[in-house]
N, C-alpha and C positions, 0 to 999 in steps of 0.2 A: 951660450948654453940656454936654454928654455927654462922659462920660469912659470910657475903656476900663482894666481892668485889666492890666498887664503881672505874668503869673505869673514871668517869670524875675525881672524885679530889683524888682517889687513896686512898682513906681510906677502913679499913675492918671495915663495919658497923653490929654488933649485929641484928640479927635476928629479939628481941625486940626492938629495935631502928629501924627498919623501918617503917615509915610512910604505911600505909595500906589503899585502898578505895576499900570497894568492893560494887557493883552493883546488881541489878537482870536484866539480861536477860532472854528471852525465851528459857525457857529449861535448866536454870543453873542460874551459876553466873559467874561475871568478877572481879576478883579483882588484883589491879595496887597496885605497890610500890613503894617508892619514898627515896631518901637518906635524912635523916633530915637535912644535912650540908651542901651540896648544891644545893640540891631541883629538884636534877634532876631523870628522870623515871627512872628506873631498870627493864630492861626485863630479864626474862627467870632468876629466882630467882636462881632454881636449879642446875643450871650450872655455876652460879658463887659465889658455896663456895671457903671455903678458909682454 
């Protein structure tokens, strides 16, 4: 299973362990992810497997 790097506390967090908010905007969607452990954003998901 793929893992995302967390730069603030340094954990590799489970793909399904990320928090997910997705939105609708015009003409799409936005969706933000978040580390469960310490609640900070993760941009650019795809660039930091691991």
């Amino acid at each position: 299973m793929p893992k995302v790097l967390c730069t603030e506390c340094g954990r590799d967090v489970g793909m399904h362990e990320l928090e997910a908010k997705t939105t609708t905007r015009h003409g799409g969607f936005d969706t933000r992810y978040r580390c469960p452990y310490c609640r900070t954003d993760i941009d650019e998901v795809a660039s930091r497997f691991v």
